[in-house]
Each structure stands twice: as structure tokens, then as C-alpha cells.
DRENVO-726557 format. One record per residue: x, y, z of N, C-alpha, C in turn; residue number from 1. Coordinates in pm, 1 decimal. Each point is the difference from the previous one (the first is absolute). Example, Ala and Ser with C-alpha at 12.3 -4.5 7.8 and 13.67 -1.06 7.14 Angstrom:
<sites>
    n_east   n_north      n_up   ca_east  ca_north     ca_up    c_east   c_north      c_up  resi
    1319.0    -569.0     780.0     -89.0     119.0       0.0      90.0     120.0       0.0     1
     -35.0     105.0     -72.0      82.0     119.0       6.0     -77.0     109.0      73.0     2
</sites>
This chain:
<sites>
    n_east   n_north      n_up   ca_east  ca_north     ca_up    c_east   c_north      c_up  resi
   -1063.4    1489.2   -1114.3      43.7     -21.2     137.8      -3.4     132.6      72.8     1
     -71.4      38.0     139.4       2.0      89.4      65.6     123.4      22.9      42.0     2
     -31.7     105.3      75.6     197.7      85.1      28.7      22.3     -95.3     191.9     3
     -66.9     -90.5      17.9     -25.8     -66.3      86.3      22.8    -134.5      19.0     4
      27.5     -48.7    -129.0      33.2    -136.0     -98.9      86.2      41.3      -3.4     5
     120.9     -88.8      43.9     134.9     -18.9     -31.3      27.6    -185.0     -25.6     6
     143.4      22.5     -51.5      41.6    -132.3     -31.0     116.3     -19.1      40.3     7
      36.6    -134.1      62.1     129.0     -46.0      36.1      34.9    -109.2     -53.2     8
     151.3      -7.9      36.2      35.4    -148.6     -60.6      53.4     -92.8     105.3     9
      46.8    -132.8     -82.2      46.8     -90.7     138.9     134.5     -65.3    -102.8    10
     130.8      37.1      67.0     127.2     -99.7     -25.7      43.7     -70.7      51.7    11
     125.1    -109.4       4.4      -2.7     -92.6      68.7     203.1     -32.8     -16.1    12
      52.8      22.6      95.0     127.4      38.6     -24.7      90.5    -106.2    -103.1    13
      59.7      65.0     -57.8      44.6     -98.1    -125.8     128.3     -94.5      64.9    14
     -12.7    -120.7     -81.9      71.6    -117.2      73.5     167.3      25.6     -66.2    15
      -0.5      56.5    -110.3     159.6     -12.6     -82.0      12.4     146.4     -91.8    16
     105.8      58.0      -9.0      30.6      84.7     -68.7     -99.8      50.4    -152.3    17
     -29.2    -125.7     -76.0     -78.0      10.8    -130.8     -93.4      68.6      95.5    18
     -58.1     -93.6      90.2    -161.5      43.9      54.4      -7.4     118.7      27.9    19
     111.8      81.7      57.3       5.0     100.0      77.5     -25.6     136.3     -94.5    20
      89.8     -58.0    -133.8     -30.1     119.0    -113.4    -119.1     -13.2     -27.0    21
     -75.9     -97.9     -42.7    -137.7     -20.3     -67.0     -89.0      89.5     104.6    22
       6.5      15.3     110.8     -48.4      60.6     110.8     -14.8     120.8       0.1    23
     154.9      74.5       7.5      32.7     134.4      -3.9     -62.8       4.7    -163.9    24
      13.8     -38.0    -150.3    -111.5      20.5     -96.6    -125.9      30.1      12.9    25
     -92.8    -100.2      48.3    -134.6     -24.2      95.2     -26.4      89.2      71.0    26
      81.6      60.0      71.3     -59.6     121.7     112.1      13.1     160.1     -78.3    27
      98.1     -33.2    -105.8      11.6     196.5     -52.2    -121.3     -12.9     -45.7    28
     -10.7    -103.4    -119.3    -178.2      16.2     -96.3     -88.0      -3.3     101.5    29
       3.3     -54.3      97.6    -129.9       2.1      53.7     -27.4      96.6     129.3    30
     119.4     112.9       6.9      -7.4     100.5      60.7     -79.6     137.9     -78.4    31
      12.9     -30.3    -156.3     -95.4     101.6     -51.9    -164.5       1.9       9.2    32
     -43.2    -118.9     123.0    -127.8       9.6      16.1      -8.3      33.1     135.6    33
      66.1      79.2      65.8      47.5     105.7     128.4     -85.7    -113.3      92.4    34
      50.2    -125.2      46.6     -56.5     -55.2     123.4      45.5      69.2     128.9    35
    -132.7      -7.5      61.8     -21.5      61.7     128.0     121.4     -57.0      69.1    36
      16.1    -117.3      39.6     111.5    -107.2       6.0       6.5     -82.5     -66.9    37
     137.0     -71.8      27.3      10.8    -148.7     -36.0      62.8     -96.0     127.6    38
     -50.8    -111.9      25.9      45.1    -107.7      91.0      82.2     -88.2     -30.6    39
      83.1     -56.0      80.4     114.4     -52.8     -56.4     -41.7    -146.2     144.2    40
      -0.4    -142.2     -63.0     -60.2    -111.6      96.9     166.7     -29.8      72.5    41
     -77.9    -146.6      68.2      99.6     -23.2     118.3     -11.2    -117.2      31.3    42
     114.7    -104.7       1.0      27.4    -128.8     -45.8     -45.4     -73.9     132.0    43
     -85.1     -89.6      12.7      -9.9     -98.0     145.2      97.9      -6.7      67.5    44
     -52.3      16.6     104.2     107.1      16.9     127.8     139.8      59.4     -29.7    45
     -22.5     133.7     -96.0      95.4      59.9     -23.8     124.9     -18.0    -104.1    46
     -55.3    -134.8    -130.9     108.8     -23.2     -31.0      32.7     123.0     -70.0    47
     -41.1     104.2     -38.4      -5.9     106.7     -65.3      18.1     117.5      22.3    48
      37.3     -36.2     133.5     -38.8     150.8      86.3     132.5     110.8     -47.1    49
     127.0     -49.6     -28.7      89.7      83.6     -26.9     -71.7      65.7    -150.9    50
      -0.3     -82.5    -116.9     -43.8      17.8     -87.8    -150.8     104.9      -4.7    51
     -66.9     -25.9      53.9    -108.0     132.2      15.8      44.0      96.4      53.0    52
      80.9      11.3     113.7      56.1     138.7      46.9     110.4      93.1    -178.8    53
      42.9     -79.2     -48.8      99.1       8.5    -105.7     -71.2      71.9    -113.1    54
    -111.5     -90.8      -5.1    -124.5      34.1     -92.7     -96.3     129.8      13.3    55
      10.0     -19.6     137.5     -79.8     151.9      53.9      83.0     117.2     -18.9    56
     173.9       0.8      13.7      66.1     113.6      -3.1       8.8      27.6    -193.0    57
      24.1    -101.3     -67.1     -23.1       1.2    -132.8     -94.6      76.2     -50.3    58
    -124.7     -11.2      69.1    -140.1      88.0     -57.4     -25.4     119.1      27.3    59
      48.4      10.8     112.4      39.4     155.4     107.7      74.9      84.4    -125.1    60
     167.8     -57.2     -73.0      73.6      68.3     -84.8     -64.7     -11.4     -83.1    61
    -117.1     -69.3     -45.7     -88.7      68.2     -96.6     -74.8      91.8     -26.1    62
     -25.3      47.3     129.1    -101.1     120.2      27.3    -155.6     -58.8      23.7    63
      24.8    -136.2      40.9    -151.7     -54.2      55.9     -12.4      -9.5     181.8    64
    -120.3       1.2      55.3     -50.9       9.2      90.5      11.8    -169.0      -2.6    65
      53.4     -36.5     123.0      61.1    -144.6     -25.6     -67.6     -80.0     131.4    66
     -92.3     -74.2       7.1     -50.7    -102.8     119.1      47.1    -144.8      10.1    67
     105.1       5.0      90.6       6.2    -140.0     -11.6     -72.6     -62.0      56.0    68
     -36.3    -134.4     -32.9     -69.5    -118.1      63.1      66.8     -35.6     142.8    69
    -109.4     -39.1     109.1     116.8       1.7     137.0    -135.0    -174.5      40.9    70
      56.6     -85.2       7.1     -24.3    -166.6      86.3      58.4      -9.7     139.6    71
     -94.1     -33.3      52.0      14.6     -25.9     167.9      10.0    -118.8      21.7    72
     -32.7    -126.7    -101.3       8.0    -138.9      36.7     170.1     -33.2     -14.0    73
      24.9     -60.6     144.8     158.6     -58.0       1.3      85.9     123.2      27.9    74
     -71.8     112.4      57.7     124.0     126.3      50.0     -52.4      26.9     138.3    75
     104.2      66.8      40.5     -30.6      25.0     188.2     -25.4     161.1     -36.1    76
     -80.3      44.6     110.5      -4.1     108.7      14.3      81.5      90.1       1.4    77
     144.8     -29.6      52.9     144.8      79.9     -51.7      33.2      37.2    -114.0    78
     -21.6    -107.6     -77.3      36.4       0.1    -109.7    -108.0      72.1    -119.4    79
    -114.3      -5.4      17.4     -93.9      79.3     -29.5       2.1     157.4      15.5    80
      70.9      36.7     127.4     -36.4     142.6      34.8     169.0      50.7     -72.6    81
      78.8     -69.7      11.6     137.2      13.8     -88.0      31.7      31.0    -101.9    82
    -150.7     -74.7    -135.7      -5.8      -1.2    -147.2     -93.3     165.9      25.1    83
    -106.2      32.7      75.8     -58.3      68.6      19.1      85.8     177.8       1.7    84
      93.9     -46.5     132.4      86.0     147.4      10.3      61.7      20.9    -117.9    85
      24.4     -88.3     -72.8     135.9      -4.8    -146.1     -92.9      65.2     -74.3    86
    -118.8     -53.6     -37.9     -65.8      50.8    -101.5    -103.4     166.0      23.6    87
      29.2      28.3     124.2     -10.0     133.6      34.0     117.0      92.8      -1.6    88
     117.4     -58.3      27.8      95.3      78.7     -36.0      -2.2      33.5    -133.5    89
     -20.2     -94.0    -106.4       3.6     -35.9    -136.8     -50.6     101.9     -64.3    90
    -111.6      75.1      95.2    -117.0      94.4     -44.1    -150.0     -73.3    -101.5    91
      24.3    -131.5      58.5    -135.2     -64.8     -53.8    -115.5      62.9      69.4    92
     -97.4       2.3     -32.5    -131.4      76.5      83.6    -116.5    -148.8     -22.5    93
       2.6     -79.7     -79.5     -93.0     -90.5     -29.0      52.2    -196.0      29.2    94
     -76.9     -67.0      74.9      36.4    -112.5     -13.3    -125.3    -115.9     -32.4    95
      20.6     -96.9    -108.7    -135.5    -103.7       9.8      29.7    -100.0      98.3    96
     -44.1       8.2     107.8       8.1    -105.6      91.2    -112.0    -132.6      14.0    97
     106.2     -95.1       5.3     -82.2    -125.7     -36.1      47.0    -145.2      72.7    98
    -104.0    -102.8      17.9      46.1    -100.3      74.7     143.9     -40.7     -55.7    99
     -16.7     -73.2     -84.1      78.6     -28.4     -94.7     -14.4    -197.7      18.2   100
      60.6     -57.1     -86.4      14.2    -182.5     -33.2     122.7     -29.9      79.4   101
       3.2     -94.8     149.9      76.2     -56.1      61.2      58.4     -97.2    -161.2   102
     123.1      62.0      69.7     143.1     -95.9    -128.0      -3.0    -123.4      81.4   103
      13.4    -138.9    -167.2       6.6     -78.8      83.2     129.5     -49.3      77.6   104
     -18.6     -91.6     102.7     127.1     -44.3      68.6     -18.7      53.3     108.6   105
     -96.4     140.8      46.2       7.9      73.8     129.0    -112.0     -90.0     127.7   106
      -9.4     -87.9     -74.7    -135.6     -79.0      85.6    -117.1      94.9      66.5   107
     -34.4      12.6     104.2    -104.1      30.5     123.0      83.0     158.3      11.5   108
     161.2      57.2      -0.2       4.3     154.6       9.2     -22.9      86.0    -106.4   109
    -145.9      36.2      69.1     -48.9      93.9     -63.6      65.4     158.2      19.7   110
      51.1       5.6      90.1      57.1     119.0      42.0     -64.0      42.7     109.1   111
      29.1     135.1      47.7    -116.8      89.0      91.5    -138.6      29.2     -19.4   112
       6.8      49.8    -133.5    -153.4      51.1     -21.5     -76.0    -103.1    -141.8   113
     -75.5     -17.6      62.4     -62.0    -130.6    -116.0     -98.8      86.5     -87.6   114
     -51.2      88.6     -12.1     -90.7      26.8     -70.8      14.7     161.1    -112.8   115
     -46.4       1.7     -85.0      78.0     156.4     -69.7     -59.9     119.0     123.9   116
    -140.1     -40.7     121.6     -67.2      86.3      56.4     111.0      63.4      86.8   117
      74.9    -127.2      74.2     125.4      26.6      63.5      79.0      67.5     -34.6   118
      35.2     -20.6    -116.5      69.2      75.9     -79.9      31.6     116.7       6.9   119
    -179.4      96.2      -1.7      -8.7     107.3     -14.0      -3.9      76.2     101.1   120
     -54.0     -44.7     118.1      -8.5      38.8     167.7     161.2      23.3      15.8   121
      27.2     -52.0     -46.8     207.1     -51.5      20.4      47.0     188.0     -83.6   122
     -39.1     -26.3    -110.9      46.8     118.4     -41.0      -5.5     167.6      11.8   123
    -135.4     -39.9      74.4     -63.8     145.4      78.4      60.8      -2.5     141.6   124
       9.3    -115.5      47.5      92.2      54.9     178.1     112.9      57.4     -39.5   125
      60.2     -62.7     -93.6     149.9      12.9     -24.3      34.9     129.3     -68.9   126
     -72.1      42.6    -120.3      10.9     105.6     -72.3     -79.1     109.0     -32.2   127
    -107.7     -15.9     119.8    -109.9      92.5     -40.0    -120.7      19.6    -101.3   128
      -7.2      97.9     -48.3     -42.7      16.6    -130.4     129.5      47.7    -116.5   129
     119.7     -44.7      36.0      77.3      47.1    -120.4     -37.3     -44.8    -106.3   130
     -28.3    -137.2     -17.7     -47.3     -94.3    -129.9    -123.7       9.9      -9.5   131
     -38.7     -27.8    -148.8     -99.5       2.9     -52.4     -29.7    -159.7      -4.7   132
    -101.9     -55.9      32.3      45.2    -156.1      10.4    -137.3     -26.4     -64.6   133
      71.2     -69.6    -111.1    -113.9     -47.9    -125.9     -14.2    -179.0      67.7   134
     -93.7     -96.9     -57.8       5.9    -161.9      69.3    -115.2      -1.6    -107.2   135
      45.8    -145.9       3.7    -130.8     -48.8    -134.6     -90.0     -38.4      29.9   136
     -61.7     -32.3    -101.5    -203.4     -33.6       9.3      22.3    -107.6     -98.5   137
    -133.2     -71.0       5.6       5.5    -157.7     -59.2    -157.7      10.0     -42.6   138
     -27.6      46.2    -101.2    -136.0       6.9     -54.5     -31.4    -152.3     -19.0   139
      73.8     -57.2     -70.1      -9.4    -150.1      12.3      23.3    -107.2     132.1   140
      23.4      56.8     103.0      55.0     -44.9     104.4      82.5     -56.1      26.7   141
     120.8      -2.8     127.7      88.0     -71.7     -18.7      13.1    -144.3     -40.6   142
      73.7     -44.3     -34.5      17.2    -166.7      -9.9      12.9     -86.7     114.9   143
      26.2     107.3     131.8      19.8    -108.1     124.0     -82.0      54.9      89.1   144
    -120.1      68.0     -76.7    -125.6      58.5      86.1    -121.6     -88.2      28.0   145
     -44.8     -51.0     102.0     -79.6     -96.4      43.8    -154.8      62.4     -68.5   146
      -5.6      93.8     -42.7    -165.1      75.0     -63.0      57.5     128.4     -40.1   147
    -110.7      18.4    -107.4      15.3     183.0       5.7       7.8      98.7     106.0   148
     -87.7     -38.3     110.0     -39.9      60.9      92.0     119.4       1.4      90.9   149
      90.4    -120.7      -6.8      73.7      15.2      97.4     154.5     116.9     -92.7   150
     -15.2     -23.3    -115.6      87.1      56.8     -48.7     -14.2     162.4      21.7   151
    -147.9      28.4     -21.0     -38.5     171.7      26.1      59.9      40.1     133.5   152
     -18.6     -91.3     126.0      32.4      45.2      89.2     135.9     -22.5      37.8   153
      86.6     -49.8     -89.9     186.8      41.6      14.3      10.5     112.4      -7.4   154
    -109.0      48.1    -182.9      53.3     124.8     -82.2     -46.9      71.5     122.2   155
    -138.5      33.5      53.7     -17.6     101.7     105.7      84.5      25.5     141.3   156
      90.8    -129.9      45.8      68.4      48.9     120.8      80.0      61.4    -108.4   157
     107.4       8.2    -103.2      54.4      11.9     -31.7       9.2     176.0     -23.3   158
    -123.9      41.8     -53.3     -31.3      98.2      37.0      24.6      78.4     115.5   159
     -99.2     -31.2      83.0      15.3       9.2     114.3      97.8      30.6      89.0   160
      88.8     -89.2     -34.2     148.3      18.6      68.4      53.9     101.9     -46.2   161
     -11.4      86.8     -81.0       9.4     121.5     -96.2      91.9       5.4     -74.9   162
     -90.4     -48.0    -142.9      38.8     -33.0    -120.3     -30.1     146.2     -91.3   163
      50.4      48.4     -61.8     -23.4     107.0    -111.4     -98.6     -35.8     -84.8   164
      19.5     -95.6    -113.8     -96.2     -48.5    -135.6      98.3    -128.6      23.1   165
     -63.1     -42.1    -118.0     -11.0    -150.6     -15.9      33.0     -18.2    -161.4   166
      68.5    -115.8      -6.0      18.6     -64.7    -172.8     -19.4    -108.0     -34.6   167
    -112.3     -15.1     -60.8     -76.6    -122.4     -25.5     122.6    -174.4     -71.7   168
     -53.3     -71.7      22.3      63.0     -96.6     -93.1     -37.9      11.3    -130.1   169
      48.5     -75.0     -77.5     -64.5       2.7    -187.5    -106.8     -40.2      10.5   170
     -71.9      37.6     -69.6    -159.9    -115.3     -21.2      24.1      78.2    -185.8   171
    -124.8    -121.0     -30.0     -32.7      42.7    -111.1    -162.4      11.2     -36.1   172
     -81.8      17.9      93.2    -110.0      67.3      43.7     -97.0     101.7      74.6   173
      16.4     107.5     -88.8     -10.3      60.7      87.9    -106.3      11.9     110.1   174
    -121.9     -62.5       2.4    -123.6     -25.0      68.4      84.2     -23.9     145.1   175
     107.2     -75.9      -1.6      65.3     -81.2      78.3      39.9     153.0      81.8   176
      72.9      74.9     -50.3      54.6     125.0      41.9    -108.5     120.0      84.3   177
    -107.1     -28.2    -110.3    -110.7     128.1      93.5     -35.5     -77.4     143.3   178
      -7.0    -157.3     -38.5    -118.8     -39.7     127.3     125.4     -14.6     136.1   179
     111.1      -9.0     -49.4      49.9      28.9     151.5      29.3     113.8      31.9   180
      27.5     114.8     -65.3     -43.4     159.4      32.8    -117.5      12.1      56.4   181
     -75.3     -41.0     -58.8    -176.9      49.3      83.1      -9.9     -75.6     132.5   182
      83.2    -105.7      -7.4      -7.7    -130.3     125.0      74.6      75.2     142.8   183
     150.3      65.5     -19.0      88.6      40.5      13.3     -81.1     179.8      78.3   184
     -28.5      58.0     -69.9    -101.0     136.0      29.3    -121.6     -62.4      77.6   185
     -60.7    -117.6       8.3     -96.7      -2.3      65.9      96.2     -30.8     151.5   186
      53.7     -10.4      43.2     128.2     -53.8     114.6      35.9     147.9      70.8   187
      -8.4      84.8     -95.7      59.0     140.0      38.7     105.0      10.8     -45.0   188
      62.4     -66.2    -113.2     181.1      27.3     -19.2     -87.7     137.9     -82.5   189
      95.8     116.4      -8.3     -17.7     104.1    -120.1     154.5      53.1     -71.5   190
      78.4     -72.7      33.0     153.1      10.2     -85.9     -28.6     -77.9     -94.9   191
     112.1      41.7    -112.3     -42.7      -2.2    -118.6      27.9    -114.4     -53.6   192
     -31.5     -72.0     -65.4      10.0    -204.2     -42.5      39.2      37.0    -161.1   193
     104.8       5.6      -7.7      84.2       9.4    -143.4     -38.4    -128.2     -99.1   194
     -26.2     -62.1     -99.0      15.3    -109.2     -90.9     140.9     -41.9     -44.7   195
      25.8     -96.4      58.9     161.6     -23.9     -83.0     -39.5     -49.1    -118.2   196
      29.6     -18.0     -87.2      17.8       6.8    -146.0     147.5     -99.0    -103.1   197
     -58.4    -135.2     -28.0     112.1    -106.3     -36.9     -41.8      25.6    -159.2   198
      91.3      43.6    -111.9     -20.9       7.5     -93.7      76.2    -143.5     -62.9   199
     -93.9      -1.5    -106.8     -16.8    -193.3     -72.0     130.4     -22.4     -70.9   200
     111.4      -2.3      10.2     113.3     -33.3    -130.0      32.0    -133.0      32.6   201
     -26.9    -146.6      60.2      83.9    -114.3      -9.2    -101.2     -71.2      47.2   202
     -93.0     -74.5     -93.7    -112.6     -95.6      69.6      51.1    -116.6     114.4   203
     136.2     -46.0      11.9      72.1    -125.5      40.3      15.7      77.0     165.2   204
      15.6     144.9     -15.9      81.1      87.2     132.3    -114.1      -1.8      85.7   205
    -112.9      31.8     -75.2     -91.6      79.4      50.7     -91.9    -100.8      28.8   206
      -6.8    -113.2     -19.0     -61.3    -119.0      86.9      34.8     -32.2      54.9   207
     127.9     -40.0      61.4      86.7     -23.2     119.0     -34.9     133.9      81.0   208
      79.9      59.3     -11.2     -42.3     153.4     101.3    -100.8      24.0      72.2   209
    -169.0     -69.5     -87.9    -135.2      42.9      32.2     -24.3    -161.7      86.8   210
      88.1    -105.2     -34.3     -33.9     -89.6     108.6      41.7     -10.2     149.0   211
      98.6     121.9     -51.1     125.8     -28.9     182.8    -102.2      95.0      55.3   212
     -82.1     120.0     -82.1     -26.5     122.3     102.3    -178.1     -16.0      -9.6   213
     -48.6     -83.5     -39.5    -143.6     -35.8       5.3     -76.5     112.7     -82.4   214
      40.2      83.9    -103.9     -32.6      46.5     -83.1     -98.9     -65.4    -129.7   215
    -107.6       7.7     -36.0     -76.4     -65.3     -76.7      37.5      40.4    -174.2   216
      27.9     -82.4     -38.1     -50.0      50.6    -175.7     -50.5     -75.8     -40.8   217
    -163.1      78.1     -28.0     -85.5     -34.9     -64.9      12.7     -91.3    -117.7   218
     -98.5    -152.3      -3.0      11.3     -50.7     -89.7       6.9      59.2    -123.9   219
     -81.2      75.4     -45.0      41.1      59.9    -195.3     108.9      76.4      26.0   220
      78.2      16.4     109.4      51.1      97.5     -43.0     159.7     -98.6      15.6   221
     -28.9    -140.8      45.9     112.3     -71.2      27.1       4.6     -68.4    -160.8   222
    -130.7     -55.2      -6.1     -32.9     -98.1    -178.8      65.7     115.8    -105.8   223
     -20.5      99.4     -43.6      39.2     149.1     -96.8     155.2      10.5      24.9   224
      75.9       0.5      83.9     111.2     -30.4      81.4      64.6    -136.8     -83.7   225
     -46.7     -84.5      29.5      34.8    -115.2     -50.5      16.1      -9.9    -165.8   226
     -99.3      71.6      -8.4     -13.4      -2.8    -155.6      72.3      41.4     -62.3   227
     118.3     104.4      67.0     102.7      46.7     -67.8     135.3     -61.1     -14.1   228
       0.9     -98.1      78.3     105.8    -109.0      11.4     147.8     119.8      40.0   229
      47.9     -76.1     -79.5     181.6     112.6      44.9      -6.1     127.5    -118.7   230
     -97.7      99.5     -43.0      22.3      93.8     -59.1     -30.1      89.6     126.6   231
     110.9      55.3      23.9      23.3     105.8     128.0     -51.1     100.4     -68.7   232
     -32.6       3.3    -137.2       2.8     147.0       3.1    -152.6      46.6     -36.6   233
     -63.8     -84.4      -8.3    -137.0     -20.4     -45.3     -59.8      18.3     194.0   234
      85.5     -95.2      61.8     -67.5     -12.6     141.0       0.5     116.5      85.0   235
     142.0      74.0     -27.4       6.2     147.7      50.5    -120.3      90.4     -41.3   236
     -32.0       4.9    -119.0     -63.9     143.1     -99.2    -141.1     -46.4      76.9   237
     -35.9    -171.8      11.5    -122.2     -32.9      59.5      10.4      58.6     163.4   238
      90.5     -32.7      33.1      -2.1      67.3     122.6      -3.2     139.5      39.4   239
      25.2      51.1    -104.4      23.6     156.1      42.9    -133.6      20.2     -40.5   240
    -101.4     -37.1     -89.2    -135.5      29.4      -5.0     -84.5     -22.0     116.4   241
      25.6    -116.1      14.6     -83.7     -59.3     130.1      19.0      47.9     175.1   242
     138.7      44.8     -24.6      45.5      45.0     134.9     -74.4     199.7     -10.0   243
      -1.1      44.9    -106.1     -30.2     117.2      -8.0    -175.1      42.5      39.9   244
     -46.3    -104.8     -84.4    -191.9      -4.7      50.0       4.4      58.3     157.5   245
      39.2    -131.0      57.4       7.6     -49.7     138.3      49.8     122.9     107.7   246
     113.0      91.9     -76.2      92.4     111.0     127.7    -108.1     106.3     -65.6   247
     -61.4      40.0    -150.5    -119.0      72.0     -27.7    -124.6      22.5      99.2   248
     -50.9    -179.6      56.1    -103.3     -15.6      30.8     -13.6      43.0     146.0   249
     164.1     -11.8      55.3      10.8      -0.7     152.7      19.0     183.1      13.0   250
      58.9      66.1    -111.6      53.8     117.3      89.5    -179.9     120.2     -74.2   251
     -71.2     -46.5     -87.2    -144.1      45.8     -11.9     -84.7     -98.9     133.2   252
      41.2     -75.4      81.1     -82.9      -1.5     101.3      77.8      36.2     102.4   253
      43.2      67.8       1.5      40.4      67.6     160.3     129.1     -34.5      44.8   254
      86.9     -78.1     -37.1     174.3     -45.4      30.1      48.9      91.0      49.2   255
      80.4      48.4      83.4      72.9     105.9      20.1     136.6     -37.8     -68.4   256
      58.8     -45.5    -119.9      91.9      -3.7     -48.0       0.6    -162.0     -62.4   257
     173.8       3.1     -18.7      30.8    -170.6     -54.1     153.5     -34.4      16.8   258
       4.4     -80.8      67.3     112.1     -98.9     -13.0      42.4     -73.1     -63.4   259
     146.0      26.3     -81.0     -13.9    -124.2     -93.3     140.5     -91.8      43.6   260
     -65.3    -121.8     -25.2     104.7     -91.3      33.7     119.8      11.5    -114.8   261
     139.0      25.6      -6.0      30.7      45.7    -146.2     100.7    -124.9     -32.5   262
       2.6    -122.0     149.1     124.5     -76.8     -71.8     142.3      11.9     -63.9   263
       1.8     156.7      49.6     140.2      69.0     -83.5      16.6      41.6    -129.5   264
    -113.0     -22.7     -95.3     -26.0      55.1    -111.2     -81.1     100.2     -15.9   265
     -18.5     106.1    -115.1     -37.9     102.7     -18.8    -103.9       0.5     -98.8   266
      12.8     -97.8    -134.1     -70.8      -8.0     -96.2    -174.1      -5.8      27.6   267
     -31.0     -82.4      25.3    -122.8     -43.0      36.7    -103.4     117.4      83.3   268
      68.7      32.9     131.9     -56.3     105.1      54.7      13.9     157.9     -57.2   269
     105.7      17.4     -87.0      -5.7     113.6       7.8     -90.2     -16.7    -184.1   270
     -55.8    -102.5     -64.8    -126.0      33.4     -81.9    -100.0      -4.2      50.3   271
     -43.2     -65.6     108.4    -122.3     -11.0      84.6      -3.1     150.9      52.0   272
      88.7      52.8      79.3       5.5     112.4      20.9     -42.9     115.5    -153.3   273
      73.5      -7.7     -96.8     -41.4      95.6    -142.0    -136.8     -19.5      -6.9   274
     -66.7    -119.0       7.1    -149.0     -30.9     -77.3     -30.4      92.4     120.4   275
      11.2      -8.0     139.8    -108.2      73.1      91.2      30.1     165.1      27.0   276
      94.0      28.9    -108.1      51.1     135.1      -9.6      44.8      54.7     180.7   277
      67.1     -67.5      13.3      40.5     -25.4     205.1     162.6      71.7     -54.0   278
      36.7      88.8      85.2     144.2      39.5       7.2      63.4     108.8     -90.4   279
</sites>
């Protein structure tokens, strides 16, 4: 990995006390692979929002560079520029800003700003360039994207509206990953398109997950999967092989780093991490 390649992680604020330790566990081990940052997500229409701020000051007393996740669907602009001043007081410098999933029950209010592009226009009137404002990419395209094409041109206003880099969804191809980089560069974006990175430990999790977010896994790699039935531990060691090729194949073609989705655990990523001698 070049001195240019970095790696981050992604947490997700813990729901109960057990969770919260397993967490604070999860983040010391996986602070010995010095992530650039780590992101901490953010519950639809905010059910989470205390809990990520909580989560973000948690990672801060860790000595991590802490981004929380910030959703514009179902918030007013007050309330946006509010979470915004807090988390500048906070001394955050980084935020992933993103549409986010209308909760249900809210019907037709979407809020003020409907789109993550909004989002980001929102965060530059308001705060300048204080934030570093990361927003994702969909190599696979979104799930509520009418074409690829129309999906490229979210990711590019998104840009546009002035976005820093970008963090891909999971895929588990990487072909999938170069051709919307090259797609993405032919547009003029030149910020940097990170790979997020879902490492394999729970075949049952990780098909649900890849159906809500339109993530593909490859037939052999769903049948091989299967084949392991409930030996978790056979499905992990397979996963940590298979997930390792794949972050190999992406950061020898040009990746500027990796994201890993970590689910709050440490195990998995931080051997994927050993095999690629990362940290």
C-alpha cells in the first residue's frame, strides 16, 4: 500500500451497554491499523442521532479522527445547521453526508432537502470549507436509481456541490468498482472514490443487507456460502480469503485506500488487514 492508501472504518452506535463494550473492544484492536478515520452512521430520520453524536465523542476519547454520518431526509434546515455547529464545536473536521431512508410513518415529509446533493450545497453555505465532506458512490448503482446513467449523474452533482471523496457501497466485484471510476473520471469528478469493504462473517446477515442495499453476490460466491451451512467459522476464514483477493486487486489497481464496513467487530477485518500487511 502506498503512503497515499489509507484505510478507514465504519461503526454504528451501539444499542445497549454489552454492545457498547464489544465496541469500545472493536475500536482499540482495530486502532493498531492507524485509520485515517473512522465513521460512525446515523439512524433514519434521526432515530440515532443522539447515539452517533455519543459514538462520535467515544472515538474522539479514543484518539480517532471521528466522521459522523449526517441525513437530510425528514430534517429542516435548522436543525441541520444545529447538528452542524455542535459538531464543530466538538472539533469534528469530517462529515459523510448522505440522503438517508425516509422512516416509515413520515409519509410524503421528506424534509427540506431531498437529495444527499442538497445536502452538500447545505453544508458549504453553512460551514464553509470547515468539513471535509466524504458521500457515497454506488458502483452497483443505487436500488432506487432509474439507470446507471442516471445514478452517475446524482454521484456527479454530488460532487459538484462540493464533495471531498467519496465511499463506495460493498460490492463484491471488483470490475464493478474500476468501471464506475473510469465512468466517474470520464464526467470530470477527480476526488478520490474510496472502496467500502463488507467483510464475509454471517451468510444469513449478509444476504439480507445485500438485498436492502442492491449489492450483488455473485452466484459461486453465494452457492460456496451455502455450502458451509452454520459453520461460522469455516465461512469467516472463507471470507477473509475471498475478501482479501478482491481489497489486493483494488488497491494494485489504483484505489486510493479502503473502507471497511466493520459491523462493530474487529476479527475479520483486522486478518484481512494482516494478509495485506495494511497498518
Amino acid at each position: 500500500m502506498s503512503s497515499k492508501q489509507a484505510i478507514s472504518l465504519e461503526f454504528f452506535p451501539p444499542r445497549d451497554i454489552a454492545a457498547q463494550e464489544k465496541l469500545v473492544r472493536s475500536a482499540k484492536q482495530l486502532l493498531a491499523l492507524h485509520p485515517e478515520y473512522v465513521s460512525v452512521t446515523f439512524g433514519a430520520g434521526g432515530s440515532t442521532r443522539s447515539g452517533t453524536a455519543d459514538t462520535v465523542r467515544m472515538m474522539q476519547n479514543l484518539g480517532c479522527d471521528a466522521a459522523p454520518h449526517l441525513s437530510c431526509i425528514g430534517a429542516t434546515r435548522a436543525t441541520l445547521g444545529e447538528i452542524l455547529d455542535a459538531y464543530r464545536e466538538q472539533g469534528i473536521r469530517r462529515i459523510v453526508a448522505l440522503r438517508g431512508d425516509l422512516p416509515s410513518g413520515m409519509g410524503g415529509d421528506a424534509g427540506e432537502l431531498h437529495y444527499a446533493s442538497h445536502l452538500v450545497e447545505f453544508i458549504r453555505e453553512h460551514s464553509g470549507d470547515w468539513f471535509h465532506v466524504e458521500v457515497a458512490a454506488y458502483p452497483e448503482s443505487h436500488p432506487q436509481s432509474a439507470s446507471a446513467q442516471s445514478d452517475l449523474d446524482h454521484f456527479v452533482a454530488k460532487v459538484q456541490a462540493g464533495a471531498n471523496s467519496a465511499i463506495t457501497q460493498y460490492f463484491f466485484n471488483a470490475d464493478a468498482y474500476f468501471d464506475f471510476v473510469e465512468r466517474a473520471r470520464a464526467r470530470g469528478v477527480d476526488v478520490p472514490i474510496v472502496p467500502g469493504i463488507m467483510p464475509i462473517t454471517n451468510h444469513t446477515q449478509l444476504a439480507r443487507f445485500s438485498t436492502m442495499c442492491g449489492a450483488e453476490i455473485p452466484r459461486w460466491l453465494k452457492l460456496r456460502l451455502t455450502d458451509f451451512g452454520d459453520d461460522k467459522a469455516s465461512i469467516k476464514a472463507f471470507g477473509v480469503d475471498v475478501i482479501t483477493r478482491m481489497c489486493q486487486q483494488l488497491l494494485d489497481g489504483g484505489a486510493p485506500g479502503l473502507h471497511f464496513y466493520t459491523l462493530n467487530g474487529a476479527e475479520s477485518t483486522m486478518a484481512i488487514c494482516r494478509q495485506l500487511r495494511l497498518g
